[in-house]
N, C-alpha and C positions, 0 to 999 in steps of 0.2 A: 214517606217514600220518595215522592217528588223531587222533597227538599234534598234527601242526600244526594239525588241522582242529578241536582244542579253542580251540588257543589265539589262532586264525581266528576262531571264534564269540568269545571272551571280547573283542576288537578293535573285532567289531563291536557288540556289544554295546556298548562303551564310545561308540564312533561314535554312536552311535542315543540315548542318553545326552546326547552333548556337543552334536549337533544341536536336543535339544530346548530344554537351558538356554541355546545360544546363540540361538534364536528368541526366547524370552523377554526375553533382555539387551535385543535389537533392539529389540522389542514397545516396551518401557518407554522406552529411550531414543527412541524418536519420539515414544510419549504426551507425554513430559516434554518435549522439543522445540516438538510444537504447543501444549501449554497454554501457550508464553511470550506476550504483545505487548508492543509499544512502543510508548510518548507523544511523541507527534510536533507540533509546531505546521505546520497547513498554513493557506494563505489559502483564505478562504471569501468568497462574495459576501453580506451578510447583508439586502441589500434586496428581493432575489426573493420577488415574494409580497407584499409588505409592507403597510399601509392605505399610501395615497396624498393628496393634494387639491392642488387650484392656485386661484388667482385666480378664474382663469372657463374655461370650454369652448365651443369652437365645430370646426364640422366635424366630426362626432364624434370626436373625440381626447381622449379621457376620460383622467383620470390613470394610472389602473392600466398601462395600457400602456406607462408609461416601467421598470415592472418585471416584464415578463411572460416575459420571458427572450430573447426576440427581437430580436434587432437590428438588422434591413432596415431600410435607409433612403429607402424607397419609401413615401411618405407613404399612399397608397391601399392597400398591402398590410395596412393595421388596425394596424399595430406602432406607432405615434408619437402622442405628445399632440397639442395644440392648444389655446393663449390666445388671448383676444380680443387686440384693441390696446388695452390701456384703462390707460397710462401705466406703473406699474411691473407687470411679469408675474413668476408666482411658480409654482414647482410644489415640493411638499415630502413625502419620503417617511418615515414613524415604523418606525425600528429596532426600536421595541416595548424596549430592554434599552439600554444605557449600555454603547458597546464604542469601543476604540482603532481609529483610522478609519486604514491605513497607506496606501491612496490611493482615488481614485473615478474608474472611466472615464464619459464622457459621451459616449453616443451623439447626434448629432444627423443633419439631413435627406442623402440625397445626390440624391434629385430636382430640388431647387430650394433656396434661400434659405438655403443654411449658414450666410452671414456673418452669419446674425441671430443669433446665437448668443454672434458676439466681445464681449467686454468683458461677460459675463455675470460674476454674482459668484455665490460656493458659501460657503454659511453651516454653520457645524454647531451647532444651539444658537441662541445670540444672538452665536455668534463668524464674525465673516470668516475663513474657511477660504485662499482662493483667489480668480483672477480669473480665466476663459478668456481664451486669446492666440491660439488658433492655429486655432480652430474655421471659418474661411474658407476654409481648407486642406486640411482630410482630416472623414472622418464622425466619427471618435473622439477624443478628448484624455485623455490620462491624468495625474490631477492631484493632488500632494500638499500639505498644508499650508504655507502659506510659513514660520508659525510650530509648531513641532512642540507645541505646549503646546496649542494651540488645538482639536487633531485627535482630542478626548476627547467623546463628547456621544451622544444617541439621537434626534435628526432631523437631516437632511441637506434645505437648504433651495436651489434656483436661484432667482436673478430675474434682469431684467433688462429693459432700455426699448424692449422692439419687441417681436412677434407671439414667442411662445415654444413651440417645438415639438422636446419630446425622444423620439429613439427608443428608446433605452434606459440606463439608471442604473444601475451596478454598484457598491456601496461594499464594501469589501474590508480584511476582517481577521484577525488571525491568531488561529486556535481550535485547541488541543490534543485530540486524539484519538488514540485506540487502532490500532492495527494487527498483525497479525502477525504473527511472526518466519517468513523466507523459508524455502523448502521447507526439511524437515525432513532434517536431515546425517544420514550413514552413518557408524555407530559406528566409531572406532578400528578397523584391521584386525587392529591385536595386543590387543583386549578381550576378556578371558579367558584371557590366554597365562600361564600358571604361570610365574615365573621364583625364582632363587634359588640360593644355592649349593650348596643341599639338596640338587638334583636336576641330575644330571649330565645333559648333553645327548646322545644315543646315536642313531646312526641302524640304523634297523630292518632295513636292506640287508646290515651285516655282524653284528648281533647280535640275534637272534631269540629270544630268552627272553621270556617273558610279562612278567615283572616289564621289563626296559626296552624290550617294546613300553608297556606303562602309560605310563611315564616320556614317552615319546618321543609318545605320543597329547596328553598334558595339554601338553605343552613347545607343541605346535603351534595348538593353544587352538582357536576358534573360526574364525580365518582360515582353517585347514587342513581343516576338517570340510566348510565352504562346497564345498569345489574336490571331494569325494565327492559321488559319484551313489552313492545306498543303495536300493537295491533287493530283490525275493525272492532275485534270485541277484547276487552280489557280487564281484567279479574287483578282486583290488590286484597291480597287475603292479611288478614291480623289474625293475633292468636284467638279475640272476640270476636270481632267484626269481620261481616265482609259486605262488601260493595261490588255489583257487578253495574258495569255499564254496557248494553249494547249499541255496535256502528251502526249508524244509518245507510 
């Protein structure tokens, strides 16, 4: 009785051991896990915000509000420009930077007067970008260059020959950014498993010597330690044996 209740302690012992270096392994592979991200290109809107100006104002429909991030097209809700009529109307927003324009949505009215919109042109720079086609038809149009060479520049220019009122201007390009690597993975179930030809594999059920429990404790690494509950008092039951140890 003595002797198995040594070689019960020297197990657990071992146990108490392999738990701790296996928390550790863990520990570190999730550190090392969250410290990764990844450079991603996504689209960004880069006119939000932006300085503004047009031709002229009436109604209060001030520029800025073609980029305030708002898109109603209830002319009274504050969200939309307004030009006088005074022959070509203009509203133009400064990028502030020289970026690759990959499209621009145009918000226009949906209270009244969308078709003032059709046949608008979109400049970037001193280049013809586009023409609106379909703005008679829906609040939004989404528009890309007809020339892809042309869609390089840092203001984005509307006119057009009738009253001019936009609700909002999105120009959209692609910005690389960081992100992080998704939740952090659960190590290998077999990380820390001892293998080798060295060490013979022995199950503890028909050979009970100290030396190939050792054997037979490291064979099952960290996977095996997880599935013990280690406590003051300690029961490892087999389908013959059992061995209890009590804590001091």
């Amino acid at each position: 009785r003595k002797e198995e209740e040594n070689v019960m302690r020297t197990v657990v012992f071992l146990c108490l051991v392999l738990t701790v270096l296996c928390q550790e392994s863990e520990d570190g592979s999730k550190k090392e896990t969250d410290a990764k991200v990844k450079t991603v290109e996504q689209l960004q809107n880069v006119a939000k915000g932006k300085p503004t100006k047009q031709s002229s104002t009436g109604w209060s429909g001030t520029p800025e509000k073609a980029v305030d991030g708002r898109t109603s097209g209830r002319y009274w809700d504050g969200t939309c420009t307004h030009c006088n009529n005074e022959g070509v109307m203009w509203w133009e927003v400064d990028l502030e930077d020289v970026y690759k324009i990959e499209y621009i949505e145009v918000y226009g009215r949906t209270d009244c007067c969308s078709e003032r919109l059709e046949g608008a042109k979109l400049w970037i720079g001193n280049n013809k970008c586009a023409t609106l086609k379909n703005m008679g038809a829906k609040q939004m149009e989404t528009v890309k260059c007809e020339d892809p060479a042309v869609s390089v520049g840092r203001k984005v220019r509307i006119e057009v020959l009738n009253y001019l009122a936009l609700c909002e201007v999105k120009v959209f390009t692609k910005t690389k950014v960081e992100i992080a690597v998704a939740a952090t993975q659960t190590p290998s179930e077999h990380k820390g498993e001892i293998q080798g030809d060295l060490i013979k594999r022995s199950d503890p059920q028909t050979d009970h010597s100290v030396f190939h429990w050792v054997q037979w404790l490291f064979q099952q690494g960290c996977r095996r330690v997880h599935q013990w509950t280690l406590e003051p008092q300690i029961l490892l039951l087999h389908e013959k044996q059992r061995y209890e140890l009590l804590g001091s």
